[in-house]
C-alpha positions as CSV (number, residue, x, y, z in Angstrom):
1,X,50.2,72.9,38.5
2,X,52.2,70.9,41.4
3,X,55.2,70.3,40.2
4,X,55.7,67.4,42.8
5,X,54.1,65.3,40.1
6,X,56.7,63.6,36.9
7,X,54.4,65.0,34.3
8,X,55.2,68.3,35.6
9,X,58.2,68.2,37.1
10,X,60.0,69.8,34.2
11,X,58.6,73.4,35.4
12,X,61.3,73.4,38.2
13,X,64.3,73.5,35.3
14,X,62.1,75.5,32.9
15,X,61.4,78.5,35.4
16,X,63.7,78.2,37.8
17,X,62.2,77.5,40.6
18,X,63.2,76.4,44.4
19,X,59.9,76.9,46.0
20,X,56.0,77.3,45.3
21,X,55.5,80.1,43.1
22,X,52.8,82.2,40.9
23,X,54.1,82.1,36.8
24,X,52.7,84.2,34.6
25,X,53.1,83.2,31.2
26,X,52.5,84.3,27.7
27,X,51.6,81.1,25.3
28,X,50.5,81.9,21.4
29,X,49.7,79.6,18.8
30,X,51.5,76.8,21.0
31,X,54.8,78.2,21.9
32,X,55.8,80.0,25.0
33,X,56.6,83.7,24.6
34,X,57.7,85.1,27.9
35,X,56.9,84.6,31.4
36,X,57.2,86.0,34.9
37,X,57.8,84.8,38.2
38,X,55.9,86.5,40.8
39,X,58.6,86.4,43.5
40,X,57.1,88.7,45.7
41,X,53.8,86.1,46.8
42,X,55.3,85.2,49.3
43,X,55.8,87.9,51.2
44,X,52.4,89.0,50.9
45,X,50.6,85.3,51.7
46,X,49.3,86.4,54.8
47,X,47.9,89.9,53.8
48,X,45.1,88.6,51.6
49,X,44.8,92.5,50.3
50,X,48.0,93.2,49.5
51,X,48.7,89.6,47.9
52,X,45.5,90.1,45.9
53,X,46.6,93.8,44.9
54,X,50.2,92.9,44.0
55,X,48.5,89.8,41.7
56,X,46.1,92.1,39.7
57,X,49.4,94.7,39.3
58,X,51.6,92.2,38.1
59,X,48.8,90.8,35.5
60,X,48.0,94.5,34.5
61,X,51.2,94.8,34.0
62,X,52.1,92.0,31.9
63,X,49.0,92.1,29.8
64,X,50.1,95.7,28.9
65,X,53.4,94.7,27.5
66,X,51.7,92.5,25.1
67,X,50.1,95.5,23.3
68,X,53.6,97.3,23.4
């Protein structure tokens, strides 16, 4: 989503954001549940295989706490 445009500008507030970022976030029936800021992309922009591996980790991850 680029948050550059009015429609979506409301993303900066809601997740706190001062740059480009990844959001993972947890929507049912609607609502927003929970969501997560990859901080860490970044860092790992220019090492395609790390970025990708620290993506799939974080969405492992957070998929797993929904069956908790």
């Amino acid at each position: 989503v680029n948050v550059e445009k009015p429609e979506h500008n409301h993303f900066i507030k809601e997740y706190q954001l001062y740059t480009r970022s990844v959001i993972i976030s947890d929507v049912i029936n609607g609502s927003e549940k929970r969501w997560k800021n990859l901080h860490k992309v970044w860092e790992l922009v220019r090492n395609e295989e790390a970025f990708k591996h620290y993506i799939q980790k974080e969405i492992a991850e957070y998929l797993q706490g929904l069956s908790s």
